[in-house]
N, C-alpha and C positions, 0 to 999 in steps of 0.2 A: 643218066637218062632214066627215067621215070617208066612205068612199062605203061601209063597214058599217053607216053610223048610217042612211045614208038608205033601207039597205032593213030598216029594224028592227032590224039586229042591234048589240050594241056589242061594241065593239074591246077585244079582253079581253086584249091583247099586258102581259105584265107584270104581270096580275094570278095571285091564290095562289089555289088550292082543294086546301084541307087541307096536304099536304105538297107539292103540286106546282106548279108556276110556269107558264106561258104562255111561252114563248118568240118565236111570231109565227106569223102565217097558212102551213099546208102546201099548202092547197088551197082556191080557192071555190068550185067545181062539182064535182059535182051540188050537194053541199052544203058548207059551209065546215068546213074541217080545220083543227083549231090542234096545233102543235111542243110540248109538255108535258115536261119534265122531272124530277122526282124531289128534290128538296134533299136529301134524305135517302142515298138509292143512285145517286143520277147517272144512271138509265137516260132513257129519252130514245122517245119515240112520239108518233101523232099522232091526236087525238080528236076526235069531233065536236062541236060548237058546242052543242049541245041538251047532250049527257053534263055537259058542264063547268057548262053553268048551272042545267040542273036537281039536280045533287048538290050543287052549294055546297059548303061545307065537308066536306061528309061524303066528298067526292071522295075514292080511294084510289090509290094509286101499284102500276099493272099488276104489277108485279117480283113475283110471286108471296113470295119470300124475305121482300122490305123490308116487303109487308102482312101477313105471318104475325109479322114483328118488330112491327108497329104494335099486332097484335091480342093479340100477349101482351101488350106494355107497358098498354095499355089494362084489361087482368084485373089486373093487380096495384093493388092498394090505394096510395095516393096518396102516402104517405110512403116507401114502399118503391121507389119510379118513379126509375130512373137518371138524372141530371142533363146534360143535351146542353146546351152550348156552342154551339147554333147559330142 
């Protein structure tokens, strides 16, 4: 057991929401901070523990740029959608 798990929280190191990754704990106090990353634009910040598990997937990547590129690609019709390699 992880000393995340035993006060509630789980250890979100490595895990994805939506386009962004968990890279590993920035802070534990006040509250816990996780290193988040981008797969997409490579930007890099650190979020709070609530943010990440309450959005789930629908999580969005800060980079104002990378989420105006998410929110076009999402308007376009599904056949039309450029094909990423990633």
């Amino acid at each position: 057991m992880t000393t995340l798990e035993m006060f509630g929280l789980s250890d979100l190191i490595g895990h994805r929401f939506g386009s962004c990754m968990v890279g590993g704990m920035a802070t534990r106090r006040p509250a816990p901070r996780w290193r988040v990353t981008c797969s997409r634009c490579h930007s890099a910040w650190t979020e709070d523990h609530g943010k990440l598990t309450n959005a789930g997937n629908l999580y969005r990547c800060r980079n104002v740029g990378c989420a105006k590129a998410q929110e076009d690609e999402m308007r376009q019709p599904v056949g039309l959608r450029p094909v990423t390699n990633a």
